[in-house]
mmCIF file as gemmi writes it, N, C-alpha and C atoms, coordinates in Angstrom:
data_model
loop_
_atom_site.group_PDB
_atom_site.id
_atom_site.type_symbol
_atom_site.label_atom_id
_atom_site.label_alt_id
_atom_site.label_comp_id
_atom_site.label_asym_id
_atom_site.label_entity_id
_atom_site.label_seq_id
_atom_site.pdbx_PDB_ins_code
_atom_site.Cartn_x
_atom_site.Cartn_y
_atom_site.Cartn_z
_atom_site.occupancy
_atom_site.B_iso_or_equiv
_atom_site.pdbx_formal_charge
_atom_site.auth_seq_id
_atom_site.auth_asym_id
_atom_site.pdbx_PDB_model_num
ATOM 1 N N . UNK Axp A 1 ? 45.605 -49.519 -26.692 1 0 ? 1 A 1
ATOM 2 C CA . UNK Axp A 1 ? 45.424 -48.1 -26.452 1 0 ? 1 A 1
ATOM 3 C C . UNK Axp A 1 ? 46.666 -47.346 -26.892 1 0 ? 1 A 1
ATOM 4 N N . UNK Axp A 2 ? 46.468 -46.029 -27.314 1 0 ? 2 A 1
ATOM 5 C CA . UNK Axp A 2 ? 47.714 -45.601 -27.344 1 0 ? 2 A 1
ATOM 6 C C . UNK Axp A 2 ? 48.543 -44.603 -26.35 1 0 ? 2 A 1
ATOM 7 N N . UNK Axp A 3 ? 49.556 -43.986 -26.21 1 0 ? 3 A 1
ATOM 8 C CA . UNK Axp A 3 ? 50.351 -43.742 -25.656 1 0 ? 3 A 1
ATOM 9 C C . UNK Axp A 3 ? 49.807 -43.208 -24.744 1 0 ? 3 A 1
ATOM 10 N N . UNK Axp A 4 ? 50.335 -42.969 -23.082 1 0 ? 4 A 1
ATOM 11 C CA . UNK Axp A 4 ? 50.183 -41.86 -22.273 1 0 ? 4 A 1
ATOM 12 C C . UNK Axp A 4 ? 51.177 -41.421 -21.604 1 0 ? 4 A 1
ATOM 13 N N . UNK Axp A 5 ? 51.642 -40.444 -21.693 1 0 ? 5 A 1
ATOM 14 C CA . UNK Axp A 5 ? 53.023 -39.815 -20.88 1 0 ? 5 A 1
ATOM 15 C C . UNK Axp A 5 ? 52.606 -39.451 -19.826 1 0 ? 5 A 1
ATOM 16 N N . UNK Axp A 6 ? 53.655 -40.09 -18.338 1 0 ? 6 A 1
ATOM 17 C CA . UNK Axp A 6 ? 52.799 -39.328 -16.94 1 0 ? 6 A 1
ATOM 18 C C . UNK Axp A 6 ? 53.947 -39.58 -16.264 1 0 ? 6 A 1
ATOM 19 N N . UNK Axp A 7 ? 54.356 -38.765 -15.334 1 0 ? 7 A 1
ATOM 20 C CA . UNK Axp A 7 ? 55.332 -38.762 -14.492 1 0 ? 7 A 1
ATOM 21 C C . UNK Axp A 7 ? 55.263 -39.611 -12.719 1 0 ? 7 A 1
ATOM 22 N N . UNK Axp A 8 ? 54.4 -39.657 -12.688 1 0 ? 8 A 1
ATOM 23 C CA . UNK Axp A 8 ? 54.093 -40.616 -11.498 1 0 ? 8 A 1
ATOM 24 C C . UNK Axp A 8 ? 53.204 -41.834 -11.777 1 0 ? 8 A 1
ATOM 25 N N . UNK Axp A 9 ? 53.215 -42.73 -10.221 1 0 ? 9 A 1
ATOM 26 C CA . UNK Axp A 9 ? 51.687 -43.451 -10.603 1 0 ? 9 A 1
ATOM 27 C C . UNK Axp A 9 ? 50.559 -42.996 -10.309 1 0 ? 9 A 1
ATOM 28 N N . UNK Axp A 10 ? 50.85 -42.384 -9.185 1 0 ? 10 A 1
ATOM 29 C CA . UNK Axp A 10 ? 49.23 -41.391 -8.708 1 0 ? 10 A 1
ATOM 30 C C . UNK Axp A 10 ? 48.898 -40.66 -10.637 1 0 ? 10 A 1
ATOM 31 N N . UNK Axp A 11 ? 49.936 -40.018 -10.696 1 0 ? 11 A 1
ATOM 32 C CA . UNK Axp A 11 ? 49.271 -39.689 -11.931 1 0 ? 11 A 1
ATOM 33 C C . UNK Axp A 11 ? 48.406 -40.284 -13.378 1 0 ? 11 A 1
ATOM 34 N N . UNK Axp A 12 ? 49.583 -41.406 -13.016 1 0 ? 12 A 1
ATOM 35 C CA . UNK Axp A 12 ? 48.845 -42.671 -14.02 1 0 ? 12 A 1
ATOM 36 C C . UNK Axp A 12 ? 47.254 -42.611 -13.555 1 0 ? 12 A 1
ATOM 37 N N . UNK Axp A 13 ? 47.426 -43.576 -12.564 1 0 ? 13 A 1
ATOM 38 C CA . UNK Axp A 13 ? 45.746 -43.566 -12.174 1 0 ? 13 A 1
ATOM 39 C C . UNK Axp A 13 ? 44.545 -42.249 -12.149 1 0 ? 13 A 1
ATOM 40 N N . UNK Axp A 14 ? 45.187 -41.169 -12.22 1 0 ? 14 A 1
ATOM 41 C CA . UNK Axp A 14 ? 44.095 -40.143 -12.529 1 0 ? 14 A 1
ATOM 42 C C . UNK Axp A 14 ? 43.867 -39.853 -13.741 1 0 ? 14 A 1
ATOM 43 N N . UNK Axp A 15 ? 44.884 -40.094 -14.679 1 0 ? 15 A 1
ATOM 44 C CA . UNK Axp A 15 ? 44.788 -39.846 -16.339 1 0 ? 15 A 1
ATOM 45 C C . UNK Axp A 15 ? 43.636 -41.191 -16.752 1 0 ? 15 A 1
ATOM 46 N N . UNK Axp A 16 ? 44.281 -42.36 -16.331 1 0 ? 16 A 1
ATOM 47 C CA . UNK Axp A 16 ? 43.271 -43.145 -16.374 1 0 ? 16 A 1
ATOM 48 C C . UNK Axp A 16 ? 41.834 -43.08 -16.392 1 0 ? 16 A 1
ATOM 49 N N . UNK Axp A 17 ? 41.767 -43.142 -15.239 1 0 ? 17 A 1
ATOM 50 C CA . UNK Axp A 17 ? 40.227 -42.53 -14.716 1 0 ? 17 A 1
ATOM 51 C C . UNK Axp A 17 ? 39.494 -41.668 -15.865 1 0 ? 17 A 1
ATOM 52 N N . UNK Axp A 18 ? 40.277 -40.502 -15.865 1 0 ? 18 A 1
ATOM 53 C CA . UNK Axp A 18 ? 39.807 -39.567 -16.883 1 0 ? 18 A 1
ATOM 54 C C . UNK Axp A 18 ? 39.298 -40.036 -18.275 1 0 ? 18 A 1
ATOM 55 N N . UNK Axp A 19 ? 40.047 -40.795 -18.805 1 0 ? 19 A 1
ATOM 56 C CA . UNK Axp A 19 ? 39.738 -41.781 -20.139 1 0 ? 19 A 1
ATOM 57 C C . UNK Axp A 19 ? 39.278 -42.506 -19.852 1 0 ? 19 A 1
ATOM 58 N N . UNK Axp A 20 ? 38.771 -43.335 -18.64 1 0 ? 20 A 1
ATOM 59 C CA . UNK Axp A 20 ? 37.889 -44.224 -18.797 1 0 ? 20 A 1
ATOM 60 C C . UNK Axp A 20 ? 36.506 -43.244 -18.739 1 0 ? 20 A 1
ATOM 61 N N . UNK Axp A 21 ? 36.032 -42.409 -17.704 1 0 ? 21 A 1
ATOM 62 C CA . UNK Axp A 21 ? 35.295 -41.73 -17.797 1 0 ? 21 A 1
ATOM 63 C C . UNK Axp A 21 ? 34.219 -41.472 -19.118 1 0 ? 21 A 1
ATOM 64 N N . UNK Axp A 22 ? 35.35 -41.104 -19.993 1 0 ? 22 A 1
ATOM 65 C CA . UNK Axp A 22 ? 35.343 -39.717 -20.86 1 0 ? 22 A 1
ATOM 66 C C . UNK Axp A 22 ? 35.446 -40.742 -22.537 1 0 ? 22 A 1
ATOM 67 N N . UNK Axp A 23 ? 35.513 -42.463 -21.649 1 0 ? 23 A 1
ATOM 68 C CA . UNK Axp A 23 ? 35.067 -43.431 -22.564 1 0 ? 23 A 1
ATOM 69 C C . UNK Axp A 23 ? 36.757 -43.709 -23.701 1 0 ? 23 A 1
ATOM 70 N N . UNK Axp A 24 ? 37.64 -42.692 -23.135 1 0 ? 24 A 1
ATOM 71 C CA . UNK Axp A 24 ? 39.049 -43.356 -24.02 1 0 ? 24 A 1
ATOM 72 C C . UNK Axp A 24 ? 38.899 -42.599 -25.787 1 0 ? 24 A 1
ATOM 73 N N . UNK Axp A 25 ? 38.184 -41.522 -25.226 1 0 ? 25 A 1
ATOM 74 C CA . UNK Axp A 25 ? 37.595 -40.924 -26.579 1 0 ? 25 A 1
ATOM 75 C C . UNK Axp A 25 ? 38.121 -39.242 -26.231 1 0 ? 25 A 1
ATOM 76 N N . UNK Axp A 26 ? 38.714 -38.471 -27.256 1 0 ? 26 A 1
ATOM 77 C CA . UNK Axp A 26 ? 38.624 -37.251 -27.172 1 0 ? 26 A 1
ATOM 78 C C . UNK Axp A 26 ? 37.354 -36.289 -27.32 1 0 ? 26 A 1
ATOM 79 N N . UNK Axp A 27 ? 36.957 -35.824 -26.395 1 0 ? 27 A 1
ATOM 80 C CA . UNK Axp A 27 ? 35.435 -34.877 -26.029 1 0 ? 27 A 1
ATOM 81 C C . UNK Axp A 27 ? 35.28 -33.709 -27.059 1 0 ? 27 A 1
ATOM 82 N N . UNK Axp A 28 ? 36.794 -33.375 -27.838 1 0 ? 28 A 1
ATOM 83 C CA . UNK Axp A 28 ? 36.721 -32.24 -28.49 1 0 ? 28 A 1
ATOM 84 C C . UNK Axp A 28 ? 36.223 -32.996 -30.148 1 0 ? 28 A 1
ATOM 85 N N . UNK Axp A 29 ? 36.716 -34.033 -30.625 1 0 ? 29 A 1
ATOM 86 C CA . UNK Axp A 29 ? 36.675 -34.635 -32.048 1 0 ? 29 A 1
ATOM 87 C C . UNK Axp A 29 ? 36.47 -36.244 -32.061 1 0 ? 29 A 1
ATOM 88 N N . UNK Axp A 30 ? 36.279 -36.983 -31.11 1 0 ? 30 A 1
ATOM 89 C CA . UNK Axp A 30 ? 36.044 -38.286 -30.964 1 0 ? 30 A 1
ATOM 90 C C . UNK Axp A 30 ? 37.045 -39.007 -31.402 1 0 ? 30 A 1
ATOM 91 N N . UNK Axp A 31 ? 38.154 -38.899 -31.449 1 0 ? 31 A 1
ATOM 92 C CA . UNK Axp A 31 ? 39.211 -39.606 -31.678 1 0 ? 31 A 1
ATOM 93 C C . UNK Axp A 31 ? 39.718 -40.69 -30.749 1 0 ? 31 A 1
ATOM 94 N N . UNK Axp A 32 ? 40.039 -41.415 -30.527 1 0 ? 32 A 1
ATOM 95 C CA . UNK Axp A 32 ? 39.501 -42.852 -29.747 1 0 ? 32 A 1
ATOM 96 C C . UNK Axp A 32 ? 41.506 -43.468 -30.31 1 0 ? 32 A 1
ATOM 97 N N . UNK Axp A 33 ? 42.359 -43.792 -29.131 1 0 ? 33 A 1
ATOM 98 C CA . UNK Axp A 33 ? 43.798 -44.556 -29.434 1 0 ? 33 A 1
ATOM 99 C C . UNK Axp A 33 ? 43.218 -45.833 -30.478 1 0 ? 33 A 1
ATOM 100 N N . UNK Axp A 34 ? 42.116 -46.357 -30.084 1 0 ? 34 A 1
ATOM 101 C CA . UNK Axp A 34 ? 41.726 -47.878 -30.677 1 0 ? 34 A 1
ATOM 102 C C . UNK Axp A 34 ? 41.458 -47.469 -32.04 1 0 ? 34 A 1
ATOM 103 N N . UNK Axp A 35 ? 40.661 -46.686 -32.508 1 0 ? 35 A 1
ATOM 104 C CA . UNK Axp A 35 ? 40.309 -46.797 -33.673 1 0 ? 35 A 1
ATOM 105 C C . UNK Axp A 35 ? 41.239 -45.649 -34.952 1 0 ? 35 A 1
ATOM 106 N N . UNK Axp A 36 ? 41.959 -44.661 -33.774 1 0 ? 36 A 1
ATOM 107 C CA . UNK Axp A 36 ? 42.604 -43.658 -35.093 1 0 ? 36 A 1
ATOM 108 C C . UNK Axp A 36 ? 43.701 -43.557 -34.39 1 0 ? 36 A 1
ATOM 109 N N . UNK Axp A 37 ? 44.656 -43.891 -33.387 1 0 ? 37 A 1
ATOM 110 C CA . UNK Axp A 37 ? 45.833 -44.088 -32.378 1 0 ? 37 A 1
ATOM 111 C C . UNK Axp A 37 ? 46.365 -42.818 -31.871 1 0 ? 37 A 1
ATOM 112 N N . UNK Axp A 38 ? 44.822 -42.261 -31.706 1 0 ? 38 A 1
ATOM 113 C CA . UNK Axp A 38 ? 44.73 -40.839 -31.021 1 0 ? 38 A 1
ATOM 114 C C . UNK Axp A 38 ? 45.708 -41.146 -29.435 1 0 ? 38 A 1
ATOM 115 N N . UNK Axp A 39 ? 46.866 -40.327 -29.41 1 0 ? 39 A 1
ATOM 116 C CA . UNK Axp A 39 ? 47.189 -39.969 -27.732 1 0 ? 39 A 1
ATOM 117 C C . UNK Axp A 39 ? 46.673 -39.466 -27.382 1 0 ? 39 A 1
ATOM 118 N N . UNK Axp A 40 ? 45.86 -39.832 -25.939 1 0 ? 40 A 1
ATOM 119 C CA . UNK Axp A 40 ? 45.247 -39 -25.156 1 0 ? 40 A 1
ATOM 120 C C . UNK Axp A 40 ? 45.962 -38.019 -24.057 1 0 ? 40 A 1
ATOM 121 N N . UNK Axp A 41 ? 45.677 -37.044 -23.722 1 0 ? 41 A 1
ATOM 122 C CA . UNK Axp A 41 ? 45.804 -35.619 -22.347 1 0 ? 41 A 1
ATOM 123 C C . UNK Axp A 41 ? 44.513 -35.723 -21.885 1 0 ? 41 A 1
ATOM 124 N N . UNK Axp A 42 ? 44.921 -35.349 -20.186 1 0 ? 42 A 1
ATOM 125 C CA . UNK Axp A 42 ? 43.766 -34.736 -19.629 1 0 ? 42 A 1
ATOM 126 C C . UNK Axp A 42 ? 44.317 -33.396 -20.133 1 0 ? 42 A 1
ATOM 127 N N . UNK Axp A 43 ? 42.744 -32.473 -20.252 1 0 ? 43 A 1
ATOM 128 C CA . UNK Axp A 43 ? 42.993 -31.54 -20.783 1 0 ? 43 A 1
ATOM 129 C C . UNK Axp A 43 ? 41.84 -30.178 -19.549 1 0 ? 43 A 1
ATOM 130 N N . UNK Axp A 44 ? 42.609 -29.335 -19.532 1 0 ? 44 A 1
ATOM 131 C CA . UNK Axp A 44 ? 41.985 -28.016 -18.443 1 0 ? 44 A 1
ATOM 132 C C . UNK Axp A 44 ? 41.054 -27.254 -19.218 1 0 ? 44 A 1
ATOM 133 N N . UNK Axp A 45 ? 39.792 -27.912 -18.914 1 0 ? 45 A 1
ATOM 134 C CA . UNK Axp A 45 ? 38.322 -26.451 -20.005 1 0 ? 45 A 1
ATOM 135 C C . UNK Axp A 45 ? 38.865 -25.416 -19.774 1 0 ? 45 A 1
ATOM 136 N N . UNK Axp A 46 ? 38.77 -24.962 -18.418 1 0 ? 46 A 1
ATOM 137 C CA . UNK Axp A 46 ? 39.156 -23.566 -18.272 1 0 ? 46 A 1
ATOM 138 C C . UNK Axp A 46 ? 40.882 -23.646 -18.153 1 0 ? 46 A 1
ATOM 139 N N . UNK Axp A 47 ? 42.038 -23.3 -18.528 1 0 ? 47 A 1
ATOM 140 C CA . UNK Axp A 47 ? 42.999 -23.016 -18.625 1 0 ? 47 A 1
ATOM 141 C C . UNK Axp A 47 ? 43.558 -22.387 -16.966 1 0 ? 47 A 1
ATOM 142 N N . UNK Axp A 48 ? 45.044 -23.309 -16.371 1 0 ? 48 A 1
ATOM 143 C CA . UNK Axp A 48 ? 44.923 -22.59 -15.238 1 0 ? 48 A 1
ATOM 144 C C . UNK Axp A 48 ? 45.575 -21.387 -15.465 1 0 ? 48 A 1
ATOM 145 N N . UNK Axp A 49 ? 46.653 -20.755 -16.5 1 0 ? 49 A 1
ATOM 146 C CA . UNK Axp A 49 ? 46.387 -19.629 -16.654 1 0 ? 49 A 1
ATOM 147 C C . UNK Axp A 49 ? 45.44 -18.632 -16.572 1 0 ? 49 A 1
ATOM 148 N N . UNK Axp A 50 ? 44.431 -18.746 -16.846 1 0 ? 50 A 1
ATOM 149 C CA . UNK Axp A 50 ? 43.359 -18.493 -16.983 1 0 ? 50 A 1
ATOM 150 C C . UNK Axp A 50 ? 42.2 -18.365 -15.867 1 0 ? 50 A 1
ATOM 151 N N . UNK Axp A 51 ? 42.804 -19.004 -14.607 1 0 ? 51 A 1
ATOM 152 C CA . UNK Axp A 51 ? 42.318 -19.388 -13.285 1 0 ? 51 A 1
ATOM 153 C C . UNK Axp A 51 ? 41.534 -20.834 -13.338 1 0 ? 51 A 1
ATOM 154 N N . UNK Axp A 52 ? 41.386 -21.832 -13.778 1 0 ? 52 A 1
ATOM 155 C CA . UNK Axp A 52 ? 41.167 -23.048 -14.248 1 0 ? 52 A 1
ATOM 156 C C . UNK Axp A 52 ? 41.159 -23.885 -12.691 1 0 ? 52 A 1
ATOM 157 N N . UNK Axp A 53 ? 40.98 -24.585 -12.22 1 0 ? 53 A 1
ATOM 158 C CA . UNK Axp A 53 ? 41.422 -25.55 -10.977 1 0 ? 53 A 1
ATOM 159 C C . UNK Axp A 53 ? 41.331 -26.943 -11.563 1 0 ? 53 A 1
ATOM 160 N N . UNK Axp A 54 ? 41.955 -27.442 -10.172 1 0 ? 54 A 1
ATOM 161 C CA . UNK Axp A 54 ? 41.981 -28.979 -11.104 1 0 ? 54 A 1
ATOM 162 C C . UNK Axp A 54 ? 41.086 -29.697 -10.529 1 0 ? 54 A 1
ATOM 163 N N . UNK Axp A 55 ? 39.98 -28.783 -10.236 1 0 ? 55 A 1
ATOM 164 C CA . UNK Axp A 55 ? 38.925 -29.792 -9.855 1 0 ? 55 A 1
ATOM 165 C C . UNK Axp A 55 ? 38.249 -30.999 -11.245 1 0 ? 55 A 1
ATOM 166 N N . UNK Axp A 56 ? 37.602 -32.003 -10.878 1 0 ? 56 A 1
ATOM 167 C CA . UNK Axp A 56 ? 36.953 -33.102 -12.143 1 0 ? 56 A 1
ATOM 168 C C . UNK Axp A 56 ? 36.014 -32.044 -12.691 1 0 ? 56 A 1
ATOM 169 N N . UNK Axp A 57 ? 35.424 -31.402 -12.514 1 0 ? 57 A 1
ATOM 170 C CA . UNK Axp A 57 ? 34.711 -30.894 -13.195 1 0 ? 57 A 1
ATOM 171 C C . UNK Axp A 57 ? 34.926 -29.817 -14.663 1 0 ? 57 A 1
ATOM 172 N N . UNK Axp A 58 ? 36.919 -29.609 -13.905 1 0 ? 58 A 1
ATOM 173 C CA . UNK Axp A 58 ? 37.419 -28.891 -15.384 1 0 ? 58 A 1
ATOM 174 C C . UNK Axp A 58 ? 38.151 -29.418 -16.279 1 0 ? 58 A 1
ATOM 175 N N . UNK Axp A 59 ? 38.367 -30.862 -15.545 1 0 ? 59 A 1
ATOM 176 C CA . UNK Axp A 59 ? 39.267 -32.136 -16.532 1 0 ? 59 A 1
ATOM 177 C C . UNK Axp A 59 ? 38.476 -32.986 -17.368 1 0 ? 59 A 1
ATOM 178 N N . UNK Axp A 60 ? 39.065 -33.086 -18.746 1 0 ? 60 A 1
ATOM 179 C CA . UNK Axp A 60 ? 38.15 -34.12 -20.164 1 0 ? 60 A 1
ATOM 180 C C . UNK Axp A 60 ? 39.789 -34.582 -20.231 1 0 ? 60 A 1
ATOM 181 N N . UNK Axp A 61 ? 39.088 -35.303 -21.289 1 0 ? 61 A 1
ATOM 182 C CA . UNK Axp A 61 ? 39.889 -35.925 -21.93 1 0 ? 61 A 1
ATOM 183 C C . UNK Axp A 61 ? 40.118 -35.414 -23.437 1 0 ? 61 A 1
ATOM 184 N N . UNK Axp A 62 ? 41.551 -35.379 -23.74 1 0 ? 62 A 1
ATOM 185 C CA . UNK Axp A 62 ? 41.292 -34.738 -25.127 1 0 ? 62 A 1
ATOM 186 C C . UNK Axp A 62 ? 42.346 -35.463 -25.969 1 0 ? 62 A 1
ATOM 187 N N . UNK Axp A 63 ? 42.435 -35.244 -27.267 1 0 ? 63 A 1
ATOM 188 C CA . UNK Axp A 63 ? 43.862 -35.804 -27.915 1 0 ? 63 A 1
ATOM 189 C C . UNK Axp A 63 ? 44.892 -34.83 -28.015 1 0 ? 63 A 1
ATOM 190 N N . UNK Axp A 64 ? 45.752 -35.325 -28.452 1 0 ? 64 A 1
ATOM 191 C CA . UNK Axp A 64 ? 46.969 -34.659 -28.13 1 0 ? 64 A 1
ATOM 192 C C . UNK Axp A 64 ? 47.121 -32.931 -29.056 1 0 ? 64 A 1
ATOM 193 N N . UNK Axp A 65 ? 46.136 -33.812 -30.38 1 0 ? 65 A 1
ATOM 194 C CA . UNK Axp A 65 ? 46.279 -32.439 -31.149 1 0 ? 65 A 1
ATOM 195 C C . UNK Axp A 65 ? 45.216 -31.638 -30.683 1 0 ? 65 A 1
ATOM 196 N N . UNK Axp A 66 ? 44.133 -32.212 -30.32 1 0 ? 66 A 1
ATOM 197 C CA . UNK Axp A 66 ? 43.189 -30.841 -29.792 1 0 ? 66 A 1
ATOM 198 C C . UNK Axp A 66 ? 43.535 -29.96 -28.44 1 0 ? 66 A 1
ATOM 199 N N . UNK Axp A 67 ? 44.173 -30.819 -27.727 1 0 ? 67 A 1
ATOM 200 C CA . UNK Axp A 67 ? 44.953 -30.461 -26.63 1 0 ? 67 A 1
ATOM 201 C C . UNK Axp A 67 ? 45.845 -29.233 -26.573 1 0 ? 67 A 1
ATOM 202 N N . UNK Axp A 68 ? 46.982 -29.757 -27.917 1 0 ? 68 A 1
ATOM 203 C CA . UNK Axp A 68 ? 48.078 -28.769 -27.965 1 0 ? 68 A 1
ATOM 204 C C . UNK Axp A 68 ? 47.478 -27.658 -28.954 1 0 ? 68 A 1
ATOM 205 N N . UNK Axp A 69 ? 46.266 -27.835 -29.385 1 0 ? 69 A 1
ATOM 206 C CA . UNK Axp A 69 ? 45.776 -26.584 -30.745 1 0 ? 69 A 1
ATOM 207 C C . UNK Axp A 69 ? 45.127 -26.113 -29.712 1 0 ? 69 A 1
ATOM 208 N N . UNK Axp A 70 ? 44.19 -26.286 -28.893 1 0 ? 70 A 1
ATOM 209 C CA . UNK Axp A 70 ? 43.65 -25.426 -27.739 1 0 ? 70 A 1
ATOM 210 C C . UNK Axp A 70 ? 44.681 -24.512 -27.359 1 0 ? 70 A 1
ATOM 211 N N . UNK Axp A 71 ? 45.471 -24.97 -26.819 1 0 ? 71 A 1
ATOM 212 C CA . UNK Axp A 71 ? 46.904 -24.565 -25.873 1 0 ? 71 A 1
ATOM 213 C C . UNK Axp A 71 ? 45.919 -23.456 -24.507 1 0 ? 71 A 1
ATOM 214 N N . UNK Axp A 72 ? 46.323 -22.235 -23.918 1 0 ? 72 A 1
ATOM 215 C CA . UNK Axp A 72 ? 45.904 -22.199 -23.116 1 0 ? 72 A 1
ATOM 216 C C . UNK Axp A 72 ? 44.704 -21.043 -23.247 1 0 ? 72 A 1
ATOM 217 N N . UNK Axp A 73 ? 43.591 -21.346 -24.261 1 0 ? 73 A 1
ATOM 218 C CA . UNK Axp A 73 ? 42.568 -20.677 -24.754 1 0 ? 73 A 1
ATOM 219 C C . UNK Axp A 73 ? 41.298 -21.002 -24.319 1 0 ? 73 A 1
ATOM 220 N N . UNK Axp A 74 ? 40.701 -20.242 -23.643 1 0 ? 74 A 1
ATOM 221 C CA . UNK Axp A 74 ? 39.361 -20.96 -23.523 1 0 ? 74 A 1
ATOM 222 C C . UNK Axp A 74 ? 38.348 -21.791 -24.879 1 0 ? 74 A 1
ATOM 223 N N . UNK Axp A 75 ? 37.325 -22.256 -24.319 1 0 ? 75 A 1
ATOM 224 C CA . UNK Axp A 75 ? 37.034 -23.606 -24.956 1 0 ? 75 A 1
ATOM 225 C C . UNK Axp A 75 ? 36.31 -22.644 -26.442 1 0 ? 75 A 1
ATOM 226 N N . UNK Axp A 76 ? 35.482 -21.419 -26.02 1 0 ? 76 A 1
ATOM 227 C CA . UNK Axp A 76 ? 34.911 -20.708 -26.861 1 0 ? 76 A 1
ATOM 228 C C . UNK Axp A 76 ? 35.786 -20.077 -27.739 1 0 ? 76 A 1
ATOM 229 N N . UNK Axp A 77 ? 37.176 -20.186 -27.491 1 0 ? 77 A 1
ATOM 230 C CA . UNK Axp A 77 ? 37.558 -19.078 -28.574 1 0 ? 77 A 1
ATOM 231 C C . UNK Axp A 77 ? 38.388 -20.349 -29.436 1 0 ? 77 A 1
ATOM 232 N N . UNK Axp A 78 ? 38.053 -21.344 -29.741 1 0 ? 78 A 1
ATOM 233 C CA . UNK Axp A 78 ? 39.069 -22.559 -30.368 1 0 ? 78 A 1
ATOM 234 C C . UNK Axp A 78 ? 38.428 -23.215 -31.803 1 0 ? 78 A 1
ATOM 235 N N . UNK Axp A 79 ? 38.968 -23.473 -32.521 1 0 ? 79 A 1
ATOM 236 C CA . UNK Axp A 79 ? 38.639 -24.145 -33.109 1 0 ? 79 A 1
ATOM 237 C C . UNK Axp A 79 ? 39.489 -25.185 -33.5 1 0 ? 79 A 1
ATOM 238 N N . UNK Axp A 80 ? 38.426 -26.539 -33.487 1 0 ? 80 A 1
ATOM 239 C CA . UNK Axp A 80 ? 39.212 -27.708 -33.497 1 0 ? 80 A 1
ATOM 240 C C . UNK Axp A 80 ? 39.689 -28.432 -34.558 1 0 ? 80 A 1
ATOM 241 N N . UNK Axp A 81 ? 40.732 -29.526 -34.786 1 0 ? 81 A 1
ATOM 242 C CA . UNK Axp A 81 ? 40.991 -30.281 -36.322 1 0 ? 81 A 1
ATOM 243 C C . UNK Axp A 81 ? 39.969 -30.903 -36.569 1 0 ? 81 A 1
């Protein structure tokens, strides 16, 4: 798999989760650590700028570049690599 940056273990295990979920695949372009050595982010649909919560229902999984090209934009106004 490839990389994940996380500052705790609680955190570990929720990033986890999230990629296993979400199958270890980015939701925005299918980019997968195994097959293109996509880094994965959990990533916020709704932005908490934006009023976003961190409930599961607003966390995917994304790669790093769709992640940081989103930045804190909702999902409709983005376009992805």
């Amino acid at each position: 798999m490839g990389s994940v940056t996380m500052t705790s273990d609680r955190e570990t295990s929720v990033e986890i989760d999230f990629h296993r979920i979400d199958g270890f695949t980015c939701v925005y372009c299918g980019r997968t650590p195994m097959n293109d050595g996509a880094q994965l982010h959990v990533d916020y649909v709704k932005p908490k700028v934006a009023g976003g919560s961190d409930e599961k229902t607003n966390l995917v999984t994304a790669c790093r570049a769709c992640n940081l090209g989103k930045g804190a934009r909702l999902l409709n106004t983005v376009t992805h690599p």
